[in-house]
N, C-alpha and C positions, 0 to 999 in steps of 0.2 A: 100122185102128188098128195101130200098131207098140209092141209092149212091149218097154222095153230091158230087159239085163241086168247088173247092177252088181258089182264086187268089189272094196267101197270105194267110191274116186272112181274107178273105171276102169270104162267102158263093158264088159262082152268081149263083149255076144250082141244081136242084135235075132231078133225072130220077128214075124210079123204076128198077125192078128186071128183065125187058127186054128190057133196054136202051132205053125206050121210054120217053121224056123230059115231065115233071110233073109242073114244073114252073121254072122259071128266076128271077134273085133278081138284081134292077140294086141299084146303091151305087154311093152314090155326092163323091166328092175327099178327103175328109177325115175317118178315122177308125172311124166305129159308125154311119156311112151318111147312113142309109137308103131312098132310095128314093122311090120305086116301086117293085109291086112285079107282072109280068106276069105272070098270070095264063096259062098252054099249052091247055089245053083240061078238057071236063067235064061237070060241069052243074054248074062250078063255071070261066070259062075260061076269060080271060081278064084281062084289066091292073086294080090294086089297085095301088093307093097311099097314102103314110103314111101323117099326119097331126100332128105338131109338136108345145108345148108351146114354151112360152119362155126362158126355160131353156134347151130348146133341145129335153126334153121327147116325146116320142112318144104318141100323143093322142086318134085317131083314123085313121082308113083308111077306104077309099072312093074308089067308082066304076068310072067306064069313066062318068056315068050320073048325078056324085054326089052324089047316094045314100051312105049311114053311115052304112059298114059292123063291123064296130068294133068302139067304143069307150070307153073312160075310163076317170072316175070323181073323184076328188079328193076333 
């Protein structure tokens, strides 16, 4: 089971099913601002960063070294 953590509408926390933190989601000042997502622990642990066009969409996210764990072409 994963429990999120809210403030608001904004996700910032998951932890699983023995309150152990899973990851952190940090968020720019507006609804919709992804900015980062800290991985806690694992074989995936670390800061991501989202990567955004010009219309806001989210394009890809990137590790602290710059590699490209996610992206998407339109």
């Amino acid at each position: 089971m994963t429990k999120y953590v809210y403030d608001g509408v904004q996700c910032i926390a998951e932890y699983d099913g023995d309150d152990t933190l899973l990851r952190k989601y940090i968020h720019g000042p507006s609804i919709d601002e992804p900015i980062c997502i800290i991985e806690a622990a694992g074989g995936y642990a670390g800061t991501y960063c989202y990567h955004f066009d010009a219309l806001g969409s989210v394009v890809a996210l990137s590790d602290a070294d710059g590699g490209i764990w996610g992206q998407a072409f339109r």
